[in-house]
C-alpha positions, 0 to 999 in steps of 0.5 A: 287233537292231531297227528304230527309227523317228525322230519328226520332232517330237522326233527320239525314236528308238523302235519301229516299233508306236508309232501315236504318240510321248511329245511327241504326234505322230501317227506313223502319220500323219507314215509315210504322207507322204513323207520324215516319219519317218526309220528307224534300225537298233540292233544290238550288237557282239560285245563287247556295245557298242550300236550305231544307224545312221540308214537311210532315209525307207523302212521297206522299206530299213530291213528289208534293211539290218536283214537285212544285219547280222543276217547280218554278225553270224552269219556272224562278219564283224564288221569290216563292221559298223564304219561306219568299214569303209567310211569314208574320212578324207576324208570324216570330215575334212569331217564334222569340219570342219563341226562348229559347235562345231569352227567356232567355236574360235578355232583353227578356221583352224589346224586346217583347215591340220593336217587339209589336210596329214592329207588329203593323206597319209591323204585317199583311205584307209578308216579301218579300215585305218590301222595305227599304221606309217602314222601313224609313216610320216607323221612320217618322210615330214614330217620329211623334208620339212623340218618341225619335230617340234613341227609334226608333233606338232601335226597329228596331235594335231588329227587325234587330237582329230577321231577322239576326237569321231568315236569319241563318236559311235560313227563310229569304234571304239576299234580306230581310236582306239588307233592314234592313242594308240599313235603317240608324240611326236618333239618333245622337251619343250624345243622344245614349251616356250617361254620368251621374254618381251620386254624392257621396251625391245623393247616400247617399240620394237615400239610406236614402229614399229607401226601404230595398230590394231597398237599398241592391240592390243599395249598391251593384250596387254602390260597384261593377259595375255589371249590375243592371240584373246581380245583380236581378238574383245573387244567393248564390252559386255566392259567394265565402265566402272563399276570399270574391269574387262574381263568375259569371259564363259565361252564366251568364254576357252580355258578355258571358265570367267568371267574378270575382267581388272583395267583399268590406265590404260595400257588405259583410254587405248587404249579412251579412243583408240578409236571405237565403230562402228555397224555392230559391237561389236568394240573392235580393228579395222582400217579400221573392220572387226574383227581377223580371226584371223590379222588383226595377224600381217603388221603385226606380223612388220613392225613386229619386223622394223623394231624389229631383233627376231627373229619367229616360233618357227622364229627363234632368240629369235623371239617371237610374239604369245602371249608377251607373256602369259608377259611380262606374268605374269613381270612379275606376279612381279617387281612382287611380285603374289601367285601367286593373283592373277597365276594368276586375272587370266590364267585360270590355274586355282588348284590343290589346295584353293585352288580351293574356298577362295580366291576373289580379289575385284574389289578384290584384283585392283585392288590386284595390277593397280595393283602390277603397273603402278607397277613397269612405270611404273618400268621404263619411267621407268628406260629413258627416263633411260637414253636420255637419259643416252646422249644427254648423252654 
């Protein structure tokens, strides 16, 4: 065990003696000033796992808390010298929460809804104390309450991934860890896939009664595959005007990787259609500000519910926003494009070797998307005559 001191240049954490750190800093210095040079104790555990826990400003509380270990660990009481001993899930959702790397996930709303459900239940327990019946109490207690297994599946999954990230940063053990990895899955695999793709005539219907900012956003879900996030948030500088491409950046899809969606002439009129604002970069908007997350879902439950379709993953043949991407790669299929290409335009990672030897170019992708969009111009021109046909009779 030891007692390490933090450079408040470099945030080096290194022994006491040291008069000065490797990046210059005057440590003996920065230690007489008040609230500098901030302390940490290093002990390991038992099973050999090095652990450090940040102190104080004050060398004097450092030593006692080193004391304090020292004796923990001699006299065997191994379990209050895990930091989740005295931790609550209250208090780990909020450091969770606060994350700048959770904060900007796309599905950042949602999981504040999944932890808020967690908090209830679990809020006021310490961490240390949760056994895998708990978590098995929880899916009966929310099932009960009426809510879909998938649901239940969802929330514990978010609460599953915050202890993941709390055990990487040795705030929790691998105790805790296993108890979320014992609990099983109560949805079946059926009710977590989905396979509801829209028809040429529900779409054309959706875009008869949507609103404006609402039909932009379906025109280009429907003609490029993108996630309807990827779409709110796409910007102007996401689009190569040049060849007619949409540029995402890596940090900018789910899967972390580039992506280069080919632009149809159906997308070009959308972008043609729609103003560039001074005040910001977003492409979709609504009144002149950007699509929040959950912006187009109240427009969109409306313009089902006009159109006579079902809304929503509760509804028999409900559909949501994100099938129009399992629409458009349908699609892909019956026009004849190539797996390799309706797997790129999407984002969809290539498997086996293909990964290393096949690189699709901007003008493979043109010629997928111009075959893509001849047989959607021909479905479209089929249910028109169809229409018109209806009306002769």
């Amino acid at each position: 065990m030891s007692i390490l001191a933090e450079c408040p240049i470099c945030h080096k954490k290194q022994a006491i003696k040291n008069k000065r750190c490797k990046c210059g800093a005057d440590l003996d210095k920065l230690k007489r000033q008040k609230e500098k040079v901030r302390y940490w104790i290093a002990f390991r555990l038992p099973g050999g796992q090095q652990r450090r826990e940040p102190v104080s400003y004050s060398i004097q509380e450092a030593r006692d808390a080193d004391g304090k270990r020292r004796s923990q660990k001699r006299e065997g009481r191994i379990f209050e010298m895990l930091p989740e001993s005295n931790m609550t899930f209250a208090e780990l959702i909020q450091w969770y929460s606060e994350l700048n790397s959770v904060k900007k996930l796309a599905s950042f709303p949602r999981i504040q809804i999944a932890l808020e459900h967690f908090n209830q239940a679990f809020g006021g327990k310490t961490i240390i104390d949760l056994k895998p019946t708990d978590l098995e109490n929880y899916q009966s207690t929310r099932m009960e309450s009426g809510i879909k297994p998938i649901t239940i599946d969802y929330e514990l999954s978010i609460a599953k991934g915050m202890i993941s990230k709390a055990f990487d940063n040795d705030l929790v053990n691998g105790r805790t860890l296993k108890v979320f990895r014992k609990v099983k899955k109560i949805s079946t695999k059926a009710e977590r896939s989905r396979t509801r793709t829209l028809t040429i005539q529900e779409y054309l219907n959706l875009l008869q009664v949507s609103p404006e900012h609402l039909k932009a956003i379906l025109i280009t879900l429907f003609h490029t595959g993108m996630r309807p996030g990827e779409v709110y948030r796409l910007q102007w500088k996401h689009i190569d005007r040049n060849i007619m491409f949409i540029r995402l950046p890596a940090d900018f899809t789910k899967e972390k990787a580039a992506k280069s969606v080919p632009i149809n002439r159906h997308v070009k009129a959308v972008l043609d259609s729609l103003p560039r604002h001074i005040d910001h970069d977003f492409i979709c908007t609504y009144k002149g500000n950007p699509i929040s997350q959950w912006g187009p879902t109240q427009a969109f439950y409306t313009a089902c519910k006009t159109a006579g379709i079902p809304y929503g993953k509760s509804q028999h043949n409900g559909i949501v926003l994100h099938d129009f991407r399992r629409t458009f790669k349908t699609n892909c299929l019956k026009a004849g494009v190539d797996k390799v290409y309706r797997d790129t335009i999407c984002g969809h990672t290539l498997r086996g070797m293909d990964v290393h030897y096949i690189q699709p170019s901007d003008e493979d992708l043109r010629t997928a998307m111009d075959l893509f969009t001849a047989w959607v111009d021909a479905q479209f021109a089929s249910v028109d005559q169809s229409v018109d046909h209806l009306k002769a009779k």
